[in-house]
C-alpha positions as CSV (number, residue, x, y, z in Angstrom):
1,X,0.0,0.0,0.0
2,X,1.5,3.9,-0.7
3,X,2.3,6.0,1.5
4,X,0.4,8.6,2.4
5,X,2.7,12.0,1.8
6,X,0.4,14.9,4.1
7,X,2.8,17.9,2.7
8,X,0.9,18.7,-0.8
9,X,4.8,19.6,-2.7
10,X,6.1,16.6,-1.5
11,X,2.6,14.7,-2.8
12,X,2.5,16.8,-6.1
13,X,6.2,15.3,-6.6
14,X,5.6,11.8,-5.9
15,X,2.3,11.6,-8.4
16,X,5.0,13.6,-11.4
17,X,7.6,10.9,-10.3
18,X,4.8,8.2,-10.5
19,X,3.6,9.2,-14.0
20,X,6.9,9.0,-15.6
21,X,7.4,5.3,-14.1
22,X,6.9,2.8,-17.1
23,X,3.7,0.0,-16.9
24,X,4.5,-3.0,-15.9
25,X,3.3,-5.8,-18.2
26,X,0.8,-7.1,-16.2
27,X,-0.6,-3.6,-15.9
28,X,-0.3,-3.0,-19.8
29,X,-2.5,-6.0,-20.3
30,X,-4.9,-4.4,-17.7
31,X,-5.3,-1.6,-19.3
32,X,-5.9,-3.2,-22.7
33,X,-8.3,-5.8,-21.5
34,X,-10.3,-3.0,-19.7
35,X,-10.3,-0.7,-22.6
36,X,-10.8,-3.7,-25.5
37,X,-13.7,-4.9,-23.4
38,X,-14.8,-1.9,-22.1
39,X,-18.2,-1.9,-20.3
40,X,-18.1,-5.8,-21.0
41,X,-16.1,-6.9,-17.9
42,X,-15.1,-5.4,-14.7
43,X,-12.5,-3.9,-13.4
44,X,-11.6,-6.8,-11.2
45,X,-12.0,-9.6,-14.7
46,X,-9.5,-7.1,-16.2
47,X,-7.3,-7.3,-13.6
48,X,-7.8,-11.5,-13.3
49,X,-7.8,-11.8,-16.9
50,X,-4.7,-9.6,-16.9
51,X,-2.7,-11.9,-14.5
52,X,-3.6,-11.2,-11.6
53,X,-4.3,-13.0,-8.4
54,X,-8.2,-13.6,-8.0
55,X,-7.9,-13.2,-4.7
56,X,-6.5,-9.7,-4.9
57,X,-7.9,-9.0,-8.1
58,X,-10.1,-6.3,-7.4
59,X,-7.7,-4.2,-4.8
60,X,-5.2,-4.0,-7.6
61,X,-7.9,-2.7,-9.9
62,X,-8.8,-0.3,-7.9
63,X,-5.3,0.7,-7.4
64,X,-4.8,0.9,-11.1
65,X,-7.6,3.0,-11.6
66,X,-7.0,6.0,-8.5
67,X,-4.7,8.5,-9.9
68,X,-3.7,9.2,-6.4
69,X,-2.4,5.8,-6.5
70,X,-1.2,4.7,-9.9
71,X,-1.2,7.7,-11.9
72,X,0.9,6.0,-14.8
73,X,-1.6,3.7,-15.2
74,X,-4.7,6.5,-15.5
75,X,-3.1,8.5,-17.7
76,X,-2.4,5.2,-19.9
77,X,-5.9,3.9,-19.8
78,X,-6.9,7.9,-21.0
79,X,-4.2,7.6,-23.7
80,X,-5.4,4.1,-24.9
81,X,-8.9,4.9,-24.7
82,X,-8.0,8.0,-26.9
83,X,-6.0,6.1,-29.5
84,X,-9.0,3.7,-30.0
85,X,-11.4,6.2,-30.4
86,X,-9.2,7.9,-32.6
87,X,-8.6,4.8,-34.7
88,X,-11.9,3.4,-34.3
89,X,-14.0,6.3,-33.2
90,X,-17.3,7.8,-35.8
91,X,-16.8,11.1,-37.7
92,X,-18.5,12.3,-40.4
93,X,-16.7,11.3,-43.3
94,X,-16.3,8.3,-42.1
95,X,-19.6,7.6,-41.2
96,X,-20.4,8.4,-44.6
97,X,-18.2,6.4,-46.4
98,X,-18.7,3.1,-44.1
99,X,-22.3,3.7,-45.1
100,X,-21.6,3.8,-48.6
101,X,-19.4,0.7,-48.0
102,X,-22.6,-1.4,-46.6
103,X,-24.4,-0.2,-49.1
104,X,-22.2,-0.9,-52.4
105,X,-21.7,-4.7,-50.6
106,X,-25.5,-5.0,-50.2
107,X,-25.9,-4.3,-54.0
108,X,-23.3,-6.7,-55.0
109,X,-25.1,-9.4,-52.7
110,X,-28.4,-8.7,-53.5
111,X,-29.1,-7.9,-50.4
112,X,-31.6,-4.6,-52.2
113,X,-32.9,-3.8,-48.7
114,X,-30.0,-3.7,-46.4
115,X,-28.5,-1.0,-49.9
116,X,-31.6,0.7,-49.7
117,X,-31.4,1.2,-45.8
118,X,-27.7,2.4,-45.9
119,X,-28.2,4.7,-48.4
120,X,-31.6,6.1,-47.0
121,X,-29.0,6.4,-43.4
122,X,-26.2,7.9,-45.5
123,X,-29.0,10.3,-47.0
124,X,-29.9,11.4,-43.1
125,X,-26.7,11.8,-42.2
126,X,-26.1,14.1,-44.6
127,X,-28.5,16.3,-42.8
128,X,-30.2,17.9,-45.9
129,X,-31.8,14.8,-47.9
130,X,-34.6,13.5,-45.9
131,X,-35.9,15.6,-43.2
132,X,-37.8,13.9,-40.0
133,X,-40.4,15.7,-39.0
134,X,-42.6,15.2,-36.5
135,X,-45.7,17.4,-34.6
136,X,-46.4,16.4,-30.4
137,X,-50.1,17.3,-29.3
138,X,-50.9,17.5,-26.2
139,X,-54.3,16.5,-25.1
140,X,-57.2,14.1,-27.1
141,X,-60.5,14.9,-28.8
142,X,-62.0,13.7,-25.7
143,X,-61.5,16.7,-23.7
144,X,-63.0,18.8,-26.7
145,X,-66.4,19.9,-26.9
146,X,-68.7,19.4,-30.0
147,X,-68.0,22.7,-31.2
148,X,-64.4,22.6,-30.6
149,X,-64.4,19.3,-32.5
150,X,-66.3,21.0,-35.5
151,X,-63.8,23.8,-35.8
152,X,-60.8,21.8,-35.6
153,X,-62.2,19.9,-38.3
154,X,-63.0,23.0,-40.3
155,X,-59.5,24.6,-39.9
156,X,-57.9,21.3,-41.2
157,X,-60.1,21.2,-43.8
158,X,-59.1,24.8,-44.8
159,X,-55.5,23.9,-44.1
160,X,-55.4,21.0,-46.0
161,X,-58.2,21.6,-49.3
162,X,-56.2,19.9,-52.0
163,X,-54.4,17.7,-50.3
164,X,-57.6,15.4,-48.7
165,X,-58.6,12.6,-50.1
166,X,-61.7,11.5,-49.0
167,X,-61.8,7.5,-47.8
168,X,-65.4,7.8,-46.4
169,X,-66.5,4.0,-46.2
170,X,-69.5,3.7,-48.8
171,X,-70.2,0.2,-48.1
172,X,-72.6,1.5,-45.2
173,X,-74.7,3.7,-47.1
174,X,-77.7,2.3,-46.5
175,X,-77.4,3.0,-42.1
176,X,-78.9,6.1,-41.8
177,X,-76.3,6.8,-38.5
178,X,-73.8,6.7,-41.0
179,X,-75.4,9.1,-42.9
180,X,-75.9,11.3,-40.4
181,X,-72.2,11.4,-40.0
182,X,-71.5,12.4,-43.2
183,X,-73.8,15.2,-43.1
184,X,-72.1,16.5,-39.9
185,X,-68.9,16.6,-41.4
186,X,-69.2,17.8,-44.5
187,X,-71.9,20.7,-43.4
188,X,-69.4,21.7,-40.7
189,X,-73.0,21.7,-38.3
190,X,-73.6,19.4,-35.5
């Protein structure tokens, strides 16, 4: 176990002296098998899978990862971390050109929906080709009166004059409810 240094220079100058200390191996593989697997395993399987003892498995781990403790080792699994993301990581033109990947593969498999799919994703991820939009309402036409009902149909009807097309069931003409429906709606009068 460290010592504990109370005198903050003479701390400050221990965790600079630490950081410069090279990983051991077994730490090295701790690090990669925590990173590699990250949220997969635990810090104490990283540290078992990494060499060492089960039985003291997790107190190294958590020695490994306090960077009052073993800064050398934080600042590694930060640099390794980085590199991966780096290497491995999603930006945009990468994104983009993975998806066009997928998609050219797809085509050559015949595989026409997975194409379609990854182009349709490459076309949102370009931000400007298909647009998502979507309206929230709060509340139901249960809370609205008759009246309220009747002018919310009228405004849409307004709103919307060419673009309605009308898919009234006639196969209940004869019901004279149904009828009475109709007339409702269309009049705009309850």
């Amino acid at each position: 176990m460290p010592r504990v240094v109370k005198d903050p220079v003479a701390q400050k100058q221990r965790l600079d002296k630490l950081r410069k200390r090279p990983l051991t191996r077994r730490q090295e593989l701790f690090v990669k098998e925590l990173i590699s697997k990250d949220g997969q395993i635990t810090l104490r399987e990283a540290a078992i899978n990494a060499g060492y003892p089960v039985t003291s498995a997790h107190v190294r781990a958590s020695e490994m990862t306090n960077p009052n403790v073993c800064p050398h080792v934080v600042a590694y699994i930060k640099a390794y971390r980085e590199e991966l993301d780096a290497k491995y990581g999603v930006n945009y033109q990468r994104h983009l050109r993975d998806l066009q990947i997928i998609r050219d593969q797809a085509l050559q498999n015949g595989a026409y929906s997975a194409a379609v799919q990854a182009e349709y994703r490459r076309g949102q991820a370009h931000g400007d080709i298909y647009v998502n939009k979507s309206e929230i309402r709060h509340g139901s036409i249960d809370s609205m009166s008759k009246e309220e009902v009747v002018r919310a149909l009228d405004e849409m009807r307004q709103t919307y004059e060419g673009n309605v097309i009308d898919i009234t069931d006639r196969s209940h003409d004869s019901d004279s409810s149904s009828k009475e429906g109709k007339r409702v709606l269309s009049s705009g009068k309850g």
